[in-house]
C-alpha positions as CSV (number, residue, x, y, z in Angstrom):
1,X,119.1,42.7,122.9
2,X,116.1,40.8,124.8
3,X,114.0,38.8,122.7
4,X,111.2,41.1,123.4
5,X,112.9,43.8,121.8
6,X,113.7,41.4,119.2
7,X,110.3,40.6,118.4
8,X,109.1,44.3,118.4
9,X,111.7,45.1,115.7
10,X,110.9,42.9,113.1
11,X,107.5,43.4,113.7
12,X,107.8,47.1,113.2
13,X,110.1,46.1,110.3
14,X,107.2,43.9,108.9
15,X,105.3,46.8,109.3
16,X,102.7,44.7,111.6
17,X,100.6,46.1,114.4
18,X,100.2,44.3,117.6
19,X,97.0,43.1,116.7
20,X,98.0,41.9,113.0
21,X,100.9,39.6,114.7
22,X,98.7,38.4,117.6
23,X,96.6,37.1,114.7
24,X,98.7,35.3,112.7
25,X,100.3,33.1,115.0
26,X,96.8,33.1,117.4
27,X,97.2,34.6,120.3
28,X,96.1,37.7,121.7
29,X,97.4,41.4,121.2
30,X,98.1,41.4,124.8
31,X,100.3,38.3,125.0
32,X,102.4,39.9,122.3
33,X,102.6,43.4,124.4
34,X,103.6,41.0,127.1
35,X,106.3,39.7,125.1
36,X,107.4,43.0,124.0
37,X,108.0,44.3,127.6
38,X,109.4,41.5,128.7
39,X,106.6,40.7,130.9
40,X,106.4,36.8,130.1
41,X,108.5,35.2,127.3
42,X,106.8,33.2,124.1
43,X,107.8,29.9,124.3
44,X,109.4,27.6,121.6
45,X,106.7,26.7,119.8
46,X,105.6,30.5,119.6
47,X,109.5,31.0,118.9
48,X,109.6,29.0,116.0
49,X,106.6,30.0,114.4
50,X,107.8,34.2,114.8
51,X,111.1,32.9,113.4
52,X,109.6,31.9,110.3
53,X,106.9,34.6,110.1
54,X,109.8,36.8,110.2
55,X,112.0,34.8,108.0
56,X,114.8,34.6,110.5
57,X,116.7,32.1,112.0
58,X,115.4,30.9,115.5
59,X,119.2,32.1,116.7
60,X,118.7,35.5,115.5
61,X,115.4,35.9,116.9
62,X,116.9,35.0,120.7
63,X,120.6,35.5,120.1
64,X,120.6,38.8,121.7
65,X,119.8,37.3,125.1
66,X,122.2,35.0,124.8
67,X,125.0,37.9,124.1
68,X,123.9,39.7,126.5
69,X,124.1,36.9,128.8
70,X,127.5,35.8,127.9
71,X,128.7,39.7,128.8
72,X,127.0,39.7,131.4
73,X,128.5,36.5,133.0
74,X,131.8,37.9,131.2
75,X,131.7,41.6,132.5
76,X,130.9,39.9,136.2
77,X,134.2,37.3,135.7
78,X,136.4,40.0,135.3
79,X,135.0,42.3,138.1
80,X,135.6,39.3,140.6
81,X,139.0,39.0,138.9
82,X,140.2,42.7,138.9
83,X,139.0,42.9,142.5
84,X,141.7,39.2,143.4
85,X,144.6,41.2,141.4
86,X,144.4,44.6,143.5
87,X,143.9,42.2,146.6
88,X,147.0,40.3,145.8
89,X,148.8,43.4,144.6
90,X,147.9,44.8,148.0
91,X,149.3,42.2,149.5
92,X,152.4,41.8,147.8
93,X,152.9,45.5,148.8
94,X,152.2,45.2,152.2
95,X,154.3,42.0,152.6
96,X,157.6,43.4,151.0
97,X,157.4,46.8,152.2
């Protein structure tokens, strides 16, 4: 999950409005819709505070990017090997037959 999504759901779950958020932690409504689509990202300071507005660590607030990075970069390993192993099989094939 992106951290923009992140933020969005404990908002909601904080029962917030755009506006309410924006003015707790000073910033405008339309940085936080920003954030929300994933059109700029807060950064750590902004992190931090959100974090503890939300009483969550600063992990669980951003560690859905990072999970979805790691299966990203996981999913895209295993493509480049699957595609070596039917290119070796191939080969094998070819070379004994």
């Amino acid at each position: 999950m992106d951290v923009g999504q992140q933020i969005k759901r404990y908002r909601t779950e904080c029962e917030l409005s755009q506006a309410e958020l924006a003015e707790k932690i000073y910033v405008s409504s339309q940085t936080i819709s920003n954030w929300e689509n994933e059109r700029s990202y807060p950064d750590l300071q902004h992190l931090i505070v959100l974090s503890a507005l939300f009483q969550v660590s600063l992990d669980q607030l951003v560690k859905g990017d990072v999970e979805d990075m790691k299966n990203a970069v996981d999913q895209s390993n295993m493509d480049k090997y699957g595609w070596l192993m039917c290119l070796f099989i191939a080969l094998a094939a070819i070379s004994t037959g």
